[in-house]
BADRENFI-153908 format. One record per residue (C-alpha): residue number from 1; residue in three letters; x, y negated, z. Coordinates in pm, whole numbers, padded with zeros to 5 digits. Example, Ala and Ser with C-alpha at 12.3 -4.5 7.8 and 13.67 -1.06 7.14 Angstrom:
BEGIN
num: 1 | residu: ALA | xx: 01230 | yy: 00450 | zz: 00780 $
num: 2 | residu: SER | xx: 01367 | yy: 00106 | zz: 00714 $
***
This chain:
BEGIN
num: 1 | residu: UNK | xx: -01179 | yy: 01761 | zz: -07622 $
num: 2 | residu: UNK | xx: -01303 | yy: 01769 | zz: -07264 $
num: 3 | residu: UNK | xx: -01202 | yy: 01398 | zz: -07229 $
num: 4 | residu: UNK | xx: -01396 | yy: 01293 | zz: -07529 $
num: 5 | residu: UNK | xx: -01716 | yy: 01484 | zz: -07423 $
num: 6 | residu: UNK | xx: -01725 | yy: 01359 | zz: -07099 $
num: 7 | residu: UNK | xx: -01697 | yy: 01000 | zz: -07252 $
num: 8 | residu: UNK | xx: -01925 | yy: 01093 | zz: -07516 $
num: 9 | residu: UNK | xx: -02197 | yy: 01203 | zz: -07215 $
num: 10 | residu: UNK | xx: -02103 | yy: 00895 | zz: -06983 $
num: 11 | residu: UNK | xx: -02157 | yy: 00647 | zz: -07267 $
num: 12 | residu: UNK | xx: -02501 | yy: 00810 | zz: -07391 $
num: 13 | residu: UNK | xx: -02607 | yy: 00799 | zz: -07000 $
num: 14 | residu: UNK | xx: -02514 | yy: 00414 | zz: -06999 $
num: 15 | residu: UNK | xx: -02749 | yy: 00371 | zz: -07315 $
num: 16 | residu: UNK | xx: -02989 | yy: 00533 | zz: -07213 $
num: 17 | residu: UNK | xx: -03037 | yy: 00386 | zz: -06894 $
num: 18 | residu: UNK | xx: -03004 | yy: 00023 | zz: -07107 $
num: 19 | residu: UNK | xx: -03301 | yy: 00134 | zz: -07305 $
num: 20 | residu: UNK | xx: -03496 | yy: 00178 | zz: -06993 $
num: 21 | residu: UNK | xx: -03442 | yy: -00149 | zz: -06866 $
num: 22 | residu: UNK | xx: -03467 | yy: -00358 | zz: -07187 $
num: 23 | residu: UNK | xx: -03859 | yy: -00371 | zz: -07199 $
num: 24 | residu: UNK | xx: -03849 | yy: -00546 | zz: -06821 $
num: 25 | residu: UNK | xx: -03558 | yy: -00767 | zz: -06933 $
num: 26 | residu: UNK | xx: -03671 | yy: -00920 | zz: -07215 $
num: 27 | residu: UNK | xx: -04043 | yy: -00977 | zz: -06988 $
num: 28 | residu: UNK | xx: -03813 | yy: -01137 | zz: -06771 $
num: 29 | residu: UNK | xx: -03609 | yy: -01383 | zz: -07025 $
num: 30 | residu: UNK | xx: -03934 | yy: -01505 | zz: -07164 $
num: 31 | residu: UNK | xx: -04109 | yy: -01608 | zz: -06885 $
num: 32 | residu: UNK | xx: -03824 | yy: -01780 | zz: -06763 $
num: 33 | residu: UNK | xx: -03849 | yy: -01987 | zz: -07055 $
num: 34 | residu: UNK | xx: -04045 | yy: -02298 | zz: -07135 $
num: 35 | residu: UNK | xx: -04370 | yy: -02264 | zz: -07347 $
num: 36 | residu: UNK | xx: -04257 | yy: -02363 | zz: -07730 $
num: 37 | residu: UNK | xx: -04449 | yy: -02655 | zz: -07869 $
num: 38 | residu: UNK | xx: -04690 | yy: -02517 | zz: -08165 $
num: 39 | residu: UNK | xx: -04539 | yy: -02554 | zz: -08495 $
num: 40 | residu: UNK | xx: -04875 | yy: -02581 | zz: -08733 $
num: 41 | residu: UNK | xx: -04847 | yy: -02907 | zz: -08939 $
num: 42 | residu: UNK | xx: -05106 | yy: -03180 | zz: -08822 $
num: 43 | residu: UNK | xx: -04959 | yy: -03452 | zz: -08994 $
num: 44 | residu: UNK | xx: -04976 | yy: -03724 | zz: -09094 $
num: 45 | residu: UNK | xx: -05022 | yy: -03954 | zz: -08810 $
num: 46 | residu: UNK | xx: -04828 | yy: -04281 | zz: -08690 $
num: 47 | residu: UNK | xx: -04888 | yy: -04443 | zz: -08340 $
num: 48 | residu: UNK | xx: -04759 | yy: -04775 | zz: -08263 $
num: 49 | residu: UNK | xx: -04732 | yy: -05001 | zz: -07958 $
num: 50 | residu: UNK | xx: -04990 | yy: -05281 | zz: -07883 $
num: 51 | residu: UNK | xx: -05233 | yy: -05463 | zz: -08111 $
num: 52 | residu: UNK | xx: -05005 | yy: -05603 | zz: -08383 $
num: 53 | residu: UNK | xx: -04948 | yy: -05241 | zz: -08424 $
num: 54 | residu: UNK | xx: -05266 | yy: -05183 | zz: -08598 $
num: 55 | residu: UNK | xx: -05189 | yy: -05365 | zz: -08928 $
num: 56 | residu: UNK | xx: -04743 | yy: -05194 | zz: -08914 $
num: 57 | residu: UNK | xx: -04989 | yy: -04896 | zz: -08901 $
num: 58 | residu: UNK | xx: -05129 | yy: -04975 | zz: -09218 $
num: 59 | residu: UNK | xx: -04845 | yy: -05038 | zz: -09402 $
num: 60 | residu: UNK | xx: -04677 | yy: -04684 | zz: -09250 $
num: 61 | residu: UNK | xx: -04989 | yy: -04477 | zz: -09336 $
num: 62 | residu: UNK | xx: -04945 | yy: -04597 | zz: -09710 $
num: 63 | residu: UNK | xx: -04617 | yy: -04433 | zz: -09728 $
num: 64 | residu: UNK | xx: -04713 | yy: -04136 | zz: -09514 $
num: 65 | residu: UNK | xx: -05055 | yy: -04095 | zz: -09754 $
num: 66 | residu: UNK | xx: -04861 | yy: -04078 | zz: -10052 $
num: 67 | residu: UNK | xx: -04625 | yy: -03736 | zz: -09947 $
num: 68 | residu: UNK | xx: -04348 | yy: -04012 | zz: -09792 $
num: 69 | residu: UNK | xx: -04065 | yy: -03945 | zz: -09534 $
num: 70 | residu: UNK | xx: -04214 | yy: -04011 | zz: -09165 $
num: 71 | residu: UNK | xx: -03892 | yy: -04237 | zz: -09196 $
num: 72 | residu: UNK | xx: -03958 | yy: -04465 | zz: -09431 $
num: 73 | residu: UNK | xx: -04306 | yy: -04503 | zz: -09306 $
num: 74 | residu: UNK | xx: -04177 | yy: -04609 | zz: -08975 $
num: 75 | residu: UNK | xx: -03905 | yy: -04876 | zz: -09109 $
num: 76 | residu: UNK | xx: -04163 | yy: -05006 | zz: -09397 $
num: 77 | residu: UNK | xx: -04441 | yy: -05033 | zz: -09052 $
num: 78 | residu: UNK | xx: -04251 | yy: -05246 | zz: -08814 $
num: 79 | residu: UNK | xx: -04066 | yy: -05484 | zz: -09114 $
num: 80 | residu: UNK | xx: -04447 | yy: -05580 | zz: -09112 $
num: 81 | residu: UNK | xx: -04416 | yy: -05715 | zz: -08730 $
num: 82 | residu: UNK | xx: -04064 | yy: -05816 | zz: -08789 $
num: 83 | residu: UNK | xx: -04180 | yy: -06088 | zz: -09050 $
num: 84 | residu: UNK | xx: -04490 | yy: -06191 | zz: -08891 $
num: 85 | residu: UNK | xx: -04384 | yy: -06573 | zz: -08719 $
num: 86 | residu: UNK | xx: -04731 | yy: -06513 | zz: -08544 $
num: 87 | residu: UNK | xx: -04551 | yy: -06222 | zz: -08329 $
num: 88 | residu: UNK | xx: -04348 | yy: -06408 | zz: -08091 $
num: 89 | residu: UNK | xx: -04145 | yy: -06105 | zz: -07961 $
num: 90 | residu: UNK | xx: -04000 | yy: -05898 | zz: -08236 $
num: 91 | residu: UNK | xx: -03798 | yy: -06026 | zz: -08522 $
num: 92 | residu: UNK | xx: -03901 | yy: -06367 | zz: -08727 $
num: 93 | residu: UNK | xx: -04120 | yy: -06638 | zz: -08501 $
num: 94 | residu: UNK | xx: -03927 | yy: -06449 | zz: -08145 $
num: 95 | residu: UNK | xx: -03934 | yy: -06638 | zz: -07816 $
num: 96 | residu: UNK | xx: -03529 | yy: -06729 | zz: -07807 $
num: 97 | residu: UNK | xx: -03296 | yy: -06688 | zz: -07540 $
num: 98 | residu: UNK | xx: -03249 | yy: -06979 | zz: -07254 $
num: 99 | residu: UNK | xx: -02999 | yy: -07111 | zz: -07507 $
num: 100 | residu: UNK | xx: -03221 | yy: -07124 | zz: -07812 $
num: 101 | residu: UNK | xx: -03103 | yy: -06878 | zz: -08031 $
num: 102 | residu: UNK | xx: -03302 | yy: -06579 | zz: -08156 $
num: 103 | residu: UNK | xx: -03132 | yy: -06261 | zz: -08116 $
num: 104 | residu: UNK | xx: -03282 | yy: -05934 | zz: -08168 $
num: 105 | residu: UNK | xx: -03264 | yy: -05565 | zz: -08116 $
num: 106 | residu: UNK | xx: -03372 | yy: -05279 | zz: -08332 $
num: 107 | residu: UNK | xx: -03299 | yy: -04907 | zz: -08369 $
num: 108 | residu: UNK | xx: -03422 | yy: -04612 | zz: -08607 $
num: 109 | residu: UNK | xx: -03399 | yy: -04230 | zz: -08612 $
num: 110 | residu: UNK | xx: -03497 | yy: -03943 | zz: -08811 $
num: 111 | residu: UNK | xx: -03563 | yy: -03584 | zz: -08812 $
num: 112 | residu: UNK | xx: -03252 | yy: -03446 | zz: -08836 $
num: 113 | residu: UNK | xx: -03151 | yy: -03641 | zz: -08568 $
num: 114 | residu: UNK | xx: -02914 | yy: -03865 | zz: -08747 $
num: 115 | residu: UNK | xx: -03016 | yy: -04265 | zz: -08596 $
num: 116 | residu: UNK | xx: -02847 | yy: -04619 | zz: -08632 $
num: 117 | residu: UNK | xx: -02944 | yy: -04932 | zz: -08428 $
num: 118 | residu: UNK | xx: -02799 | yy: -05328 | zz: -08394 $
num: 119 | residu: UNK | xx: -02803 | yy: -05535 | zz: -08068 $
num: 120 | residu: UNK | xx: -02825 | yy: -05900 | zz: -08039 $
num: 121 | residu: UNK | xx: -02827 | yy: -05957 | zz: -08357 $
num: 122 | residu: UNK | xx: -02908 | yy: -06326 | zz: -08508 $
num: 123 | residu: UNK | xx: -03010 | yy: -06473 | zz: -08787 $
num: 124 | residu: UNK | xx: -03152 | yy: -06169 | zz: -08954 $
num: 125 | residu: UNK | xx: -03521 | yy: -06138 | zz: -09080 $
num: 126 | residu: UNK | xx: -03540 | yy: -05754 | zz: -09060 $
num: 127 | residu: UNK | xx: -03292 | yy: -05579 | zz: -08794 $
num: 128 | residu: UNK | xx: -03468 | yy: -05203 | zz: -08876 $
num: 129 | residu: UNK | xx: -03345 | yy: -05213 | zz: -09188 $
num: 130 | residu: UNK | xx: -02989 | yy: -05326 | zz: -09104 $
num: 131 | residu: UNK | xx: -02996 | yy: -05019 | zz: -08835 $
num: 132 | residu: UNK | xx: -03099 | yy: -04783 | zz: -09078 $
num: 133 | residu: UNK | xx: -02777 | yy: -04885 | zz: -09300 $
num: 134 | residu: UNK | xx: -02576 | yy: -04859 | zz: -08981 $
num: 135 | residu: UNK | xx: -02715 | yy: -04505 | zz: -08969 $
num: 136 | residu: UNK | xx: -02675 | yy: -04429 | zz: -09353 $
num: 137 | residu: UNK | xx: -02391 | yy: -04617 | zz: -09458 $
num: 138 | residu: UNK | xx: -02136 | yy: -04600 | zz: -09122 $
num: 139 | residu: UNK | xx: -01952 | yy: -04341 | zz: -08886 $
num: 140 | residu: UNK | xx: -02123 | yy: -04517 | zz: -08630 $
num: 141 | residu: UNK | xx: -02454 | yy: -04547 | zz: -08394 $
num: 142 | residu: UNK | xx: -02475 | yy: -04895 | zz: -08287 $
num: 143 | residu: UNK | xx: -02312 | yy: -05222 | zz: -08402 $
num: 144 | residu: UNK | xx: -02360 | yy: -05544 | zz: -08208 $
num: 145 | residu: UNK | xx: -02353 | yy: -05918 | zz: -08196 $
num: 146 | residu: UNK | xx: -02120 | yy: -06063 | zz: -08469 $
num: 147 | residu: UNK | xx: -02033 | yy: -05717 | zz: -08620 $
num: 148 | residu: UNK | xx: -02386 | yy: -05697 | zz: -08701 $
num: 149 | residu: UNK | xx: -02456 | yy: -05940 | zz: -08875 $
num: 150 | residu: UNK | xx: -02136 | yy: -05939 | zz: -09051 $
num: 151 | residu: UNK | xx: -02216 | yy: -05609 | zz: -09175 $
num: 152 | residu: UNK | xx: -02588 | yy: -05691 | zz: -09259 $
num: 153 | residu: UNK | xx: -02457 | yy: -05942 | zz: -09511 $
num: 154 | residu: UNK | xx: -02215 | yy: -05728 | zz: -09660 $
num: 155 | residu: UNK | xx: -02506 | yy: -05515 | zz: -09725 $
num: 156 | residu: UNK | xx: -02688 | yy: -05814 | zz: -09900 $
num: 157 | residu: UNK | xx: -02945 | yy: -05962 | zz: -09637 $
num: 158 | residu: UNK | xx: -02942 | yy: -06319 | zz: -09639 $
num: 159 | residu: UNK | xx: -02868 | yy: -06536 | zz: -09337 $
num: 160 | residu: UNK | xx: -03180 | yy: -06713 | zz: -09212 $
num: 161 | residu: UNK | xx: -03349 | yy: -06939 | zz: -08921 $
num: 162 | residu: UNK | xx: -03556 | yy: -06767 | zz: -08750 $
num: 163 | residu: UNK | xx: -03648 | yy: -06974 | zz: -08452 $
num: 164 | residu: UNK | xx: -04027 | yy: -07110 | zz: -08569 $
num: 165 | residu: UNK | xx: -04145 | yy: -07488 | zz: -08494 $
num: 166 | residu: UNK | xx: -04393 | yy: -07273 | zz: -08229 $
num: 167 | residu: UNK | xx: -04130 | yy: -07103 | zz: -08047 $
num: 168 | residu: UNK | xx: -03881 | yy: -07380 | zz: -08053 $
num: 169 | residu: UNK | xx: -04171 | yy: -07616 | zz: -07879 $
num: 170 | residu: UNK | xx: -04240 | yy: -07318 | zz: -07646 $
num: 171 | residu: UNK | xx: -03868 | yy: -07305 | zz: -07536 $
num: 172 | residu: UNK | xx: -03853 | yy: -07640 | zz: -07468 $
num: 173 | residu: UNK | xx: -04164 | yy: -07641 | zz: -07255 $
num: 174 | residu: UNK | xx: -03987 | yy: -07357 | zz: -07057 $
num: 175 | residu: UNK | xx: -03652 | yy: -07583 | zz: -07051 $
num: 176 | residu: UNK | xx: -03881 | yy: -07811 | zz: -06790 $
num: 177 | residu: UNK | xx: -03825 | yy: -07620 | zz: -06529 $
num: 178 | residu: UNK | xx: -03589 | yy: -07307 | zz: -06659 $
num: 179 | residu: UNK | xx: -03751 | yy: -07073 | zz: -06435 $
num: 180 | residu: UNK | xx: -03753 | yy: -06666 | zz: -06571 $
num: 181 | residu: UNK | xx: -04016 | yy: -06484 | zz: -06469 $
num: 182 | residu: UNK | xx: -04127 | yy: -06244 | zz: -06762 $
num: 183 | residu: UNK | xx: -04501 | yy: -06210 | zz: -06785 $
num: 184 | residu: UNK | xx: -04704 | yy: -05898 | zz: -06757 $
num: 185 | residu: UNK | xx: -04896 | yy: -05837 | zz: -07079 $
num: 186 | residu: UNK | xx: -04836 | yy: -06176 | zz: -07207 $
num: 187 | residu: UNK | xx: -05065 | yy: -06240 | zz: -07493 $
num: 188 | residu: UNK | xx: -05046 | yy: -05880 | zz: -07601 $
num: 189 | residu: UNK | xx: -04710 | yy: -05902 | zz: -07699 $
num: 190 | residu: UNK | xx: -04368 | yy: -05738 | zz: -07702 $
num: 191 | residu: UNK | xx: -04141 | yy: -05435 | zz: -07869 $
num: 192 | residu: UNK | xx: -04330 | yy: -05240 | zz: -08140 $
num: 193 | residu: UNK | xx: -04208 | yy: -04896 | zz: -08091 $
num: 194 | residu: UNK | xx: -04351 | yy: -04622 | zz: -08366 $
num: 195 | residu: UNK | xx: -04338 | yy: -04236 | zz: -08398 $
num: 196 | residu: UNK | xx: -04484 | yy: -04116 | zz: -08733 $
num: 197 | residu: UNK | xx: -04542 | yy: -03748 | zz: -08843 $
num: 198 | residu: UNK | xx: -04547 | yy: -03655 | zz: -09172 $
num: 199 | residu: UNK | xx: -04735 | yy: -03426 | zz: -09427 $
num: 200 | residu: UNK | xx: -04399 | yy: -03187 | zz: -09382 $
num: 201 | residu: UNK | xx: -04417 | yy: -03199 | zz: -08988 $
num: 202 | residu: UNK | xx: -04108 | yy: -03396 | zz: -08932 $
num: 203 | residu: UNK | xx: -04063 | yy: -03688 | zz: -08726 $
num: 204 | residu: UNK | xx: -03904 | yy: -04050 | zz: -08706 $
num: 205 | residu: UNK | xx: -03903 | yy: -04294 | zz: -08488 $
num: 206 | residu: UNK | xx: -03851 | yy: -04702 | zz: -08454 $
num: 207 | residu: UNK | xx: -03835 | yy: -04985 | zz: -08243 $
num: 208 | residu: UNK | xx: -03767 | yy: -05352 | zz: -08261 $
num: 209 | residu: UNK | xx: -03766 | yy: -05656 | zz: -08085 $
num: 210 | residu: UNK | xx: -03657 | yy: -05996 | zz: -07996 $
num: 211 | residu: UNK | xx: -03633 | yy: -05925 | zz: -07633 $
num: 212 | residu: UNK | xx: -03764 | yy: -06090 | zz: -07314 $
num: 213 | residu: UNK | xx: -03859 | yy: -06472 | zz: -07401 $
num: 214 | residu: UNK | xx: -03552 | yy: -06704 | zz: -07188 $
num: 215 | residu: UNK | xx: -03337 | yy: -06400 | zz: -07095 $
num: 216 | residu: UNK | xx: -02952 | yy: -06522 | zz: -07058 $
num: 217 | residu: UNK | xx: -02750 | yy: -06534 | zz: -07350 $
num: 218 | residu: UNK | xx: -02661 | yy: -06197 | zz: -07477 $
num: 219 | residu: UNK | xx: -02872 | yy: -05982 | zz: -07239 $
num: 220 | residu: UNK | xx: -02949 | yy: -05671 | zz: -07433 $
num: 221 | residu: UNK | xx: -03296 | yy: -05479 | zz: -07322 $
num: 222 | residu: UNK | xx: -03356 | yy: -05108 | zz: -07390 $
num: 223 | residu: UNK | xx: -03505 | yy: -05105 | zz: -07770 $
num: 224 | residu: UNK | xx: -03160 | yy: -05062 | zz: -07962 $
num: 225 | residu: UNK | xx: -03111 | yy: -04767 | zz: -07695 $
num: 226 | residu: UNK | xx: -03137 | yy: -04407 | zz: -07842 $
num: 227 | residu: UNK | xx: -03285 | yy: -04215 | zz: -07578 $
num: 228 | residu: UNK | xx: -03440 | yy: -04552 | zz: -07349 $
num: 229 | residu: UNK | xx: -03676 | yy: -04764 | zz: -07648 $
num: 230 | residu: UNK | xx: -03688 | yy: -04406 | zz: -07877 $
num: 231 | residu: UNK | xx: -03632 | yy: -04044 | zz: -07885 $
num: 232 | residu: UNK | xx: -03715 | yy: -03810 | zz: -08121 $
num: 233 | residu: UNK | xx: -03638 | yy: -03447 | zz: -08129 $
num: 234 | residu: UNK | xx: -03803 | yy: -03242 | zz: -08442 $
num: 235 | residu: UNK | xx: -03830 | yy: -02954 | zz: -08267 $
num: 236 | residu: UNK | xx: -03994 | yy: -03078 | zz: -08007 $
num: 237 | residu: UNK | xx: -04175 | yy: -03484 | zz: -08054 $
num: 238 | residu: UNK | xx: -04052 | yy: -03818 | zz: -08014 $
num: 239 | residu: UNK | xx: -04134 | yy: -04120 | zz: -07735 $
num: 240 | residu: UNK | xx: -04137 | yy: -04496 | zz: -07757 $
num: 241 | residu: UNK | xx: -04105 | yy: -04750 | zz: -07477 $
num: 242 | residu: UNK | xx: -04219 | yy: -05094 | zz: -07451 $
num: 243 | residu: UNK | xx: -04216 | yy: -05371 | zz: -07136 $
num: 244 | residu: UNK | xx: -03941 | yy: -05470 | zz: -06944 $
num: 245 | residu: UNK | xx: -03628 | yy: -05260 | zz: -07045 $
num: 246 | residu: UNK | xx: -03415 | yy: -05283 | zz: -06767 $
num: 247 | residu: UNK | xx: -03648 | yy: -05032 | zz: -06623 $
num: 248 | residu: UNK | xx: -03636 | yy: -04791 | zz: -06915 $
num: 249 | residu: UNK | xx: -03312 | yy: -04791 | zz: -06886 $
num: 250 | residu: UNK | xx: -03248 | yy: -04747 | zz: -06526 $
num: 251 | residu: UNK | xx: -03439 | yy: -04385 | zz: -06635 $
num: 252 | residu: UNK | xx: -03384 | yy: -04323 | zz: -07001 $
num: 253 | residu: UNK | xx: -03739 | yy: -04315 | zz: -07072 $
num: 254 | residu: UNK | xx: -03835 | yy: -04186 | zz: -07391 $
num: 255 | residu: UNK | xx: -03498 | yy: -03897 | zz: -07334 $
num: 256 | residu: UNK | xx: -03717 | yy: -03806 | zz: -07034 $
num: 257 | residu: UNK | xx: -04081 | yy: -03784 | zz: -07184 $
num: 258 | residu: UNK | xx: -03901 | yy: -03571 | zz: -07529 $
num: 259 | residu: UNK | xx: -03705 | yy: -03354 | zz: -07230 $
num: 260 | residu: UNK | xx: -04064 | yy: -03281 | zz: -07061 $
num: 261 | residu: UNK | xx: -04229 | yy: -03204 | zz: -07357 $
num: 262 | residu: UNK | xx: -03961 | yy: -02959 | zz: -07441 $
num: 263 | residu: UNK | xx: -04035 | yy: -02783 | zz: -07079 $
num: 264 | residu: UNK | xx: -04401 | yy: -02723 | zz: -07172 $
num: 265 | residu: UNK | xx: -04568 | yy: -03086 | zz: -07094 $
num: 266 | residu: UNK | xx: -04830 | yy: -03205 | zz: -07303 $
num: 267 | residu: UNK | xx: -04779 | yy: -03592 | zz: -07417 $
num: 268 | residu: UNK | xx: -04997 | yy: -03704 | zz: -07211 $
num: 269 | residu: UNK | xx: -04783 | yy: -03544 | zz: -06880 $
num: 270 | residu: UNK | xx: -04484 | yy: -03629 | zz: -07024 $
num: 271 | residu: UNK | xx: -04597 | yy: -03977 | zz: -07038 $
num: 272 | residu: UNK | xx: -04748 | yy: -03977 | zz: -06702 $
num: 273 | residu: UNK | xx: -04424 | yy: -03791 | zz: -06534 $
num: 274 | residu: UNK | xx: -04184 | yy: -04072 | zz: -06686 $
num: 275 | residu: UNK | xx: -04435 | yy: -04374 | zz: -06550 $
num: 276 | residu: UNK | xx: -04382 | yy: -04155 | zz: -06236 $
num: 277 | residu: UNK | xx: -04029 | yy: -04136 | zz: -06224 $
num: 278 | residu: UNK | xx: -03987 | yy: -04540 | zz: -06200 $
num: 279 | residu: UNK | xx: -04234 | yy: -04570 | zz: -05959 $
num: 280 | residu: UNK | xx: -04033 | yy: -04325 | zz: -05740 $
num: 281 | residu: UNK | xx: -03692 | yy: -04455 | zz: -05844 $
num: 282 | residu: UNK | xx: -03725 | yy: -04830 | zz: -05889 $
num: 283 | residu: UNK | xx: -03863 | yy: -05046 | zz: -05510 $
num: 284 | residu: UNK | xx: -04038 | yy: -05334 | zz: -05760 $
num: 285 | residu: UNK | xx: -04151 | yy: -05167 | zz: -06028 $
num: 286 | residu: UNK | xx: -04547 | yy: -05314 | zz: -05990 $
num: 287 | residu: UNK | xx: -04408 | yy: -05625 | zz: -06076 $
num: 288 | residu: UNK | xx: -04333 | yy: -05525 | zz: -06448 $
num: 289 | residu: UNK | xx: -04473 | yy: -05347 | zz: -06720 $
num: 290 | residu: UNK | xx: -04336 | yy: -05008 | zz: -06889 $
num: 291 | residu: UNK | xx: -04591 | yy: -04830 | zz: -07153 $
num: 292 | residu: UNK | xx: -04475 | yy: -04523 | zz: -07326 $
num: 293 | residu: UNK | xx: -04636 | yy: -04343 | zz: -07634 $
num: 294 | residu: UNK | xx: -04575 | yy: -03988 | zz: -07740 $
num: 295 | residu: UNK | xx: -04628 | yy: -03731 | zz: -08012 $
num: 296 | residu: UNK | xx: -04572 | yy: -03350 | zz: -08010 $
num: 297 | residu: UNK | xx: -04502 | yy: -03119 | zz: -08335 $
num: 298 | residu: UNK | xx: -04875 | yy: -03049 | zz: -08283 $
num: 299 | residu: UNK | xx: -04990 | yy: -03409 | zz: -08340 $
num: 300 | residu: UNK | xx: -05117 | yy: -03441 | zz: -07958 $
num: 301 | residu: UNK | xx: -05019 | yy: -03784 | zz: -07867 $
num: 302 | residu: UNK | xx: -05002 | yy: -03978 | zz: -07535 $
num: 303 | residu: UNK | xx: -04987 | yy: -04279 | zz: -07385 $
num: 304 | residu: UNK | xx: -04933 | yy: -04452 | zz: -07004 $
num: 305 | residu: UNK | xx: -04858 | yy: -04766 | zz: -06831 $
num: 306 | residu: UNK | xx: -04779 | yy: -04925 | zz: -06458 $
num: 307 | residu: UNK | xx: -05056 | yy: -05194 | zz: -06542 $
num: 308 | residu: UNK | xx: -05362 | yy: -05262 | zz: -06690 $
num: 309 | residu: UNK | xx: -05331 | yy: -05377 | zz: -07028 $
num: 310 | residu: UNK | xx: -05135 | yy: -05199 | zz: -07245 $
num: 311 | residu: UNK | xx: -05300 | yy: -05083 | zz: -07587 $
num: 312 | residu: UNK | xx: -05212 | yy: -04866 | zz: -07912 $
num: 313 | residu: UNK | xx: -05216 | yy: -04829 | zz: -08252 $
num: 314 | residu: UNK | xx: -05362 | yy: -04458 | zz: -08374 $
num: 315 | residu: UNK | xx: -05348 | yy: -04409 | zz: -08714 $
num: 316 | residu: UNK | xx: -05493 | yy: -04014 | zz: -08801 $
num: 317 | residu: UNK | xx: -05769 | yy: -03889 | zz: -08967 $
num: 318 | residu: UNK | xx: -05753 | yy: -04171 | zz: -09213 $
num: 319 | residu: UNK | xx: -05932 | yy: -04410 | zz: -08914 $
num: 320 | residu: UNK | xx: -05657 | yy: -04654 | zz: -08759 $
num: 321 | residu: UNK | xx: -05783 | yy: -04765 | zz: -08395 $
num: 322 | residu: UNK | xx: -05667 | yy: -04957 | zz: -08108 $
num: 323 | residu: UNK | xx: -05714 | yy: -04806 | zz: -07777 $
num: 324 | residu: UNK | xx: -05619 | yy: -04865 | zz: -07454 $
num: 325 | residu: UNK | xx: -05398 | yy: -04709 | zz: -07228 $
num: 326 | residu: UNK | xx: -05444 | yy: -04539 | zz: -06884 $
num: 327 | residu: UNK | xx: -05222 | yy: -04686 | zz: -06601 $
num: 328 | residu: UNK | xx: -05053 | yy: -04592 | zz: -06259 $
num: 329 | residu: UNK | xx: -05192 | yy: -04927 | zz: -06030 $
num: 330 | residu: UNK | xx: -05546 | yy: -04879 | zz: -06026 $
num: 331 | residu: UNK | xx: -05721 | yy: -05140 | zz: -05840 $
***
């Protein structure tokens, strides 16, 4: 009996000494801790890279305004730049390789975190689509080259040319004197990336492209890349990329900005911080172009650049708008 009271008084000690320290412990674990984004429900909103994503706005808001899946809002928005031949970097009417052939790069992801994507793929109008099967419909993340497009036909899209009368004469103008030099900003053009919100407060995110104009044969950039062209987290927000992907890669961009946000950053910082992080890490960055967009849970959005000359697509409100983006090289 003496045995168990002496227990009995040494464990009530212990528990009463944990009470004590508790308040001070918890105060301790949540400071340490990052500041939660908000969880109210701002949606809907889509953002989109560069000018031609004002009217793959458009056709996202419809689904978006009508109760639809921040998903299917993104994938209907960029199919809209995918078929355009006037948009000579993503999908139908894209600059080809130094060989001639189109091949493209596209990947999608939604808010549970499930996300599919295809790399150098050819002869396919609309490679969101065929990533979203990859997600749906396969084990798999990613299928490439030949496997792609195999698979896109099994899943009825129809093999087509899509190497335009305009860009074939604008490859063989390059062909003169073969040189490859990408161009900064070149006619507003490149990867549409998109993050939508919807009416629920869930996130998706997509990106597409027909890469740099007279890369080598097979090169594959950073837009089919989960975590380097897109990144969403639902808990958090999602991040697209656009420019020259090498460098996006090198720092797994749009990872980085949804990692930052998680640790308290507003888009806006997390945008900035990521611009940041190739300027420290990469000796020639100022000779390319990386522009990054971002949305939080709270529908706070962001947006960054190296250079001058990078715009977006807002859609909120019910007003789409194009505005343009702050940048790291100020003159």
């Amino acid at each position: 009996m003496k045995t168990s009271r002496r227990k009995f008084i040494r464990q009530s000690a212990v528990a009463g000494l944990g009470l004590s320290l508790t308040p001070s412990i918890l105060k301790a674990d949540i400071a340490d801790k990052p500041k939660l984004i908000s969880k109210k429900n701002t949606g809907p909103l889509v953002i989109s890279t560069w000018r031609h994503g004002m009217a793959a706005n458009e056709a996202a808001w419809k689904v978006l305004s009508e109760n639809g899946r921040a998903l299917d809002a993104v994938e209907q928005g960029v199919r809209i730049t995918e078929s355009d031949p006037e948009c000579m970097s993503v999908g139908y009417g894209g600059l080809p390789d130094r060989d001639g052939f189109v091949t493209l790069d596209a990947c999608i992801m939604d808010e549970t975190g499930n996300c599919g994507s295809v790399s150098f793929l050819q002869n396919i109008k609309n490679p969101i689509s065929v990533a979203r099967l990859v997600m749906e419909k396969t084990p798999h993340v990613m299928l490439s080259g030949e496997g792609a497009f195999e698979f896109a036909q099994s899943k009825g899209f129809k093999k087509e040319n899509l190497l335009t009368e305009k860009a074939r004469e604008a490859w063989l103008k390059w062909k003169r004197k073969s040189n490859y030099e990408p161009v900064i900003n070149v006619e507003n053009h490149d990867t549409i990336g998109m993050i939508a919100l919807d009416k629920s407060g869930n996130i998706s995110g997509a990106c597409t492209t027909s890469g740099i104009a007279f890369k080598y044969h097979g090169r594959v950039g950073d837009s089919p890349i989960i975590g380097a062209g897109m990144f969403v987290d639902n808990e958090v927000g999602g991040a697209v990329a656009t420019g020259t992907g090498e460098l996006v890669m090198k720092t797994l961009g749009t990872f980085l900005v949804v990692e930052l946000m998680r640790n308290g950053m507003s888009p806006q910082e997390a945008c900035v911080e990521a611009v940041k992080r190739i300027a420290n890490k990469i000796p020639d960055y100022e000779k390319f172009q990386i522009g990054y967009l971002a949305i939080n849970k709270s529908g706070d959005t962001g947006a960054y650049c190296i250079q001058k000359g990078f715009n977006y697509a807002l859609y909120q409100d019910d007003e789409n708008k194009l505005i343009d983006s702050d940048f790291y090289l100020k003159e």
